[in-house]
C-alpha positions in Angstrom: -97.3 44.1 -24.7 -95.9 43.3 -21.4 -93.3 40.3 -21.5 -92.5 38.4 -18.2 -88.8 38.6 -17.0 -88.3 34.6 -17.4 -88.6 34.8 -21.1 -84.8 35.3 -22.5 -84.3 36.9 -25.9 -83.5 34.6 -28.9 -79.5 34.6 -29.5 -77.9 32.9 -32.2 -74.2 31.7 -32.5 -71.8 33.9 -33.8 -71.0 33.9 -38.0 -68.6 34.7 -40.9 -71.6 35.8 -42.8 -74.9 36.9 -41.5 -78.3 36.7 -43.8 -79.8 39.8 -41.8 -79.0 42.6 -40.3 -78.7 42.0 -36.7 -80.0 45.5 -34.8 -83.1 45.1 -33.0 -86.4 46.7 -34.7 -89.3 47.0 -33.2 -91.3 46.6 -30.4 -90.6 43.3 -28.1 -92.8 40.7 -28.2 -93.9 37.6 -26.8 -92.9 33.9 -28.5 -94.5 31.7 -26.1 -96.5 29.1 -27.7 -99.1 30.3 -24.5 -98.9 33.3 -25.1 -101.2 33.5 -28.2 -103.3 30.4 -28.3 -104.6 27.6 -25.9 -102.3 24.7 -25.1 -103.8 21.0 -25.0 -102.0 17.9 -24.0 -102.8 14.2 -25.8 -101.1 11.3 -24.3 -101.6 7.7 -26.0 -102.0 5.2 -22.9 -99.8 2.7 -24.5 -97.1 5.5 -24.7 -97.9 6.7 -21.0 -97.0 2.5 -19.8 -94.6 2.2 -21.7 -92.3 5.3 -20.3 -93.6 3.8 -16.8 -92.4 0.4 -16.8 -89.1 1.3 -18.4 -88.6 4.1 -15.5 -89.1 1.5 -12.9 -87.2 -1.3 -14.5 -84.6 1.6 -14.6 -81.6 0.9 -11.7 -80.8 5.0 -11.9 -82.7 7.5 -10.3 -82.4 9.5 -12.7 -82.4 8.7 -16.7 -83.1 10.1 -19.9 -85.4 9.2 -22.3 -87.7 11.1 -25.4 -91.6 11.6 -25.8 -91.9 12.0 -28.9 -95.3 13.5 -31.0 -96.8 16.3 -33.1 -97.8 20.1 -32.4 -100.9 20.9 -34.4 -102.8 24.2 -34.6 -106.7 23.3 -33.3 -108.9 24.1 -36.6 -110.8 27.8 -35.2 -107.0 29.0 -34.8 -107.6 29.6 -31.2 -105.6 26.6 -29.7 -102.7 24.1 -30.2 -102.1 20.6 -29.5 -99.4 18.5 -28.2 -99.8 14.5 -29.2 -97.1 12.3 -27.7 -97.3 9.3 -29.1 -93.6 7.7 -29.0 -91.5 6.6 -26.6 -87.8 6.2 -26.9 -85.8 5.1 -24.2 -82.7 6.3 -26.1 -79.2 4.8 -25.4 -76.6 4.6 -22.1 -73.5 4.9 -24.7 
C-alpha cells in the first residue's frame, strides 16, 4: 500500500528490557485513523461558546487550552467519530 512521505514511523524510547523483538517485519503500512474508515466531527454548542468566550476574554494571543471527547467506531464499521464535548481552559502555572 502506498504510504505518504508526512507519515513518520512509530519510535519508542529506548529500554533496559524490551517485550519484543524490535526488527521490522513485514510490509509497511498505513496507521492513519483516515486511512481505513471515514472521519466525522461532533461539536456540543455549549462547548464550541464556551472555548470562544474564554479565547476572547484571553489578554495572550496565543494560549492553550483542551477539547476534550470520545472516538467511537460508527456501527457498519465503515466510519469513526470524534465528540468533543469538554472544555478545559487548563492552568497558566
Amino acid at each position: 500500500r502506498f504510504v505518504p512521505k508526512r507519515m513518520v514511523p512509530f519510535s519508542f524510547p529506548l529500554s533496559k528490557c524490551a517485550l519484543w523483538d524490535p526488527v521490522p517485519m513485514g510490509d509497511v503500512i498505513g496507521a492513519h485513523v483516515t486511512y481505513y474508515r471515514n472521519p466525522r466531527l461532533s461539536l456540543v454548542e455549549k462547548t464550541l461558546r464556551l472555548a470562544y468566550r474564554h479565547a476572547k476574554q484571553n489578554e495572550k494571543k496565543a494560549f492553550s487550552c483542551f477539547l476534550l471527547g470520545t472516538l467511537a467506531v460508527d456501527e457498519d464499521g465503515e466510519g469513526v467519530t470524534l465528540t468533543i464535548d469538554r472544555f478545559d481552559p487548563g492552568r497558566e502555572v
